[in-house]
C-alpha positions as CSV (number, residue, x, y, z in Angstrom):
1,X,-2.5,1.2,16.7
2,X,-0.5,0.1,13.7
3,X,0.7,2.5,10.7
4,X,1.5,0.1,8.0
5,X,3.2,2.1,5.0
6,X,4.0,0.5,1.9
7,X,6.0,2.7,-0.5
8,X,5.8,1.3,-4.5
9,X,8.1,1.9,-7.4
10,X,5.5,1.2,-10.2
11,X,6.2,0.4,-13.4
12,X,6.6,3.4,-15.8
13,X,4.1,2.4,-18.4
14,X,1.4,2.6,-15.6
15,X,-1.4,5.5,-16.4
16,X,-2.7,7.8,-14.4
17,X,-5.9,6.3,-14.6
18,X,-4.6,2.8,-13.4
19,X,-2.8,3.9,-10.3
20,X,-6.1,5.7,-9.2
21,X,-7.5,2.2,-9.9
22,X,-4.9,0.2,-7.7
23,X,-5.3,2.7,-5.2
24,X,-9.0,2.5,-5.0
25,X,-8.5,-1.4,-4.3
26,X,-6.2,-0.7,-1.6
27,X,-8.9,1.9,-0.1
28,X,-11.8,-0.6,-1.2
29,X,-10.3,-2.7,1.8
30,X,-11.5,-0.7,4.6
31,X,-15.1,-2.0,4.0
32,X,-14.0,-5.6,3.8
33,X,-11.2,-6.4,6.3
34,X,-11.9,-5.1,10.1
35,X,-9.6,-3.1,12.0
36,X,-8.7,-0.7,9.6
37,X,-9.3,2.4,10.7
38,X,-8.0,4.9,7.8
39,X,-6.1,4.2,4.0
40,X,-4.1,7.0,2.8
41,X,-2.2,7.3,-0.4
42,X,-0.3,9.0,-3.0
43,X,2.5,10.3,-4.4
44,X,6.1,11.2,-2.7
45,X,6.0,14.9,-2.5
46,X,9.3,15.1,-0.3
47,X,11.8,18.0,-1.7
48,X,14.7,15.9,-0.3
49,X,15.1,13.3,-3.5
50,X,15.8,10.7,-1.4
51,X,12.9,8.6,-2.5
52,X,15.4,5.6,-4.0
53,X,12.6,5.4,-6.6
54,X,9.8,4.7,-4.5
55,X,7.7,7.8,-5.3
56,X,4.2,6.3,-4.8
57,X,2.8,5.1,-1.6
58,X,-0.2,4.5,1.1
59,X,-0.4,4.0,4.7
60,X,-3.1,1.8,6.6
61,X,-3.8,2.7,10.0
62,X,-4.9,-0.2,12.0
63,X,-6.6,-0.9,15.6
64,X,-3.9,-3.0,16.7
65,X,-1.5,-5.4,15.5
66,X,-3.9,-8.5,15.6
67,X,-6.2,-6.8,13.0
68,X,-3.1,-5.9,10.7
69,X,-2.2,-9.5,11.0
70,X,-5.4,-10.7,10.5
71,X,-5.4,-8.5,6.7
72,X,-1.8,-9.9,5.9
73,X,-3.8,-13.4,5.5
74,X,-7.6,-11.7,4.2
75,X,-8.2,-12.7,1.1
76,X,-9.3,-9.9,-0.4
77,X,-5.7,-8.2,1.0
78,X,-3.8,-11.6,-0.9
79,X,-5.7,-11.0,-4.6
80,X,-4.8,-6.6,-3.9
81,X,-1.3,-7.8,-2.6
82,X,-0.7,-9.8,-5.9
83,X,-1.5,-7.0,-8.3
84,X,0.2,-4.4,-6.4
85,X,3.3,-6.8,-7.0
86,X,2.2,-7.4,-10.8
87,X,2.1,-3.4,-10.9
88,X,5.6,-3.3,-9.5
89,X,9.0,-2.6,-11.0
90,X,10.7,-5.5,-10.6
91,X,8.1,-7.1,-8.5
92,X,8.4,-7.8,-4.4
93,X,11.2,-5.5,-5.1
94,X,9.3,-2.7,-6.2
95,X,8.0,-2.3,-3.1
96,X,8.6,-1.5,0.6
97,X,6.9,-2.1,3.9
98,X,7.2,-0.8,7.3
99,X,5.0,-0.7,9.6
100,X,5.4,0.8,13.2
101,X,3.3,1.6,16.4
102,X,1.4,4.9,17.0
C-alpha cells in the first residue's frame, strides 16, 4: 500500500466553506479512480509549529503503487490537481507531496 500525503498552504482569502469544497473533490475521487482505499484530510493540529506554512492537508491511501500511478494521470485527479494548485499560495509551491509505503 501507498500513503500519499499532500500538505497545502492555501491562499488566505479562502473561506471556510471553500476548503470543505476542495476537500470534498479530493474525497469525491474515491468513487471515480480505483485503488483508493481511504481520503483523509484536514487541518495541521501539531503543537510543534513546525508546519513551514503548510497547515492544511489530506492523505490517500492506495492499494499499491500502480493504482496511485494510475490517479497521477486520471482525469478527474488532473482537473482536482489543477484547482488545488489555483487554490494554492504561490501555486506548485503551495504545496507538498510525499508519499511512502505502508
Amino acid at each position: 500500500m501507498i500513503l500519499h500525503c499532500v500538505f497545502l498552504r492555501l491562499k488566505a482569502a479562502m473561506t471556510g466553506e471553500e476548503k470543505q469544497a476542495l476537500f470534498e473533490s479530493v474525497v469525491a475521487l474515491k468513487q471515480v479512480i480505483p485503488g483508493i482505499l481511504d481520503i483523509k484530510h484536514g487541518p495541521n493540529v501539531s503543537p510543534e509549529g513546525l508546519h513551514g506554512g503548510f497547515v492544511d492537508g489530506f492523505v490517500v491511501t492506495f492499494e499499491s503503487a500502480g493504482a496511485r500511478d494510475a490517479y497521477l494521470v486520471h482525469p478527474e485527479h488532473v482537473a482536482v490537481g489543477e484547482r488545488i494548485i489555483s487554490s494554492t499560495d504561490g501555486g506548485l509551491a503551495g504545496l507538498l507531496v510525499f508519499d511512502f509505503n505502508l
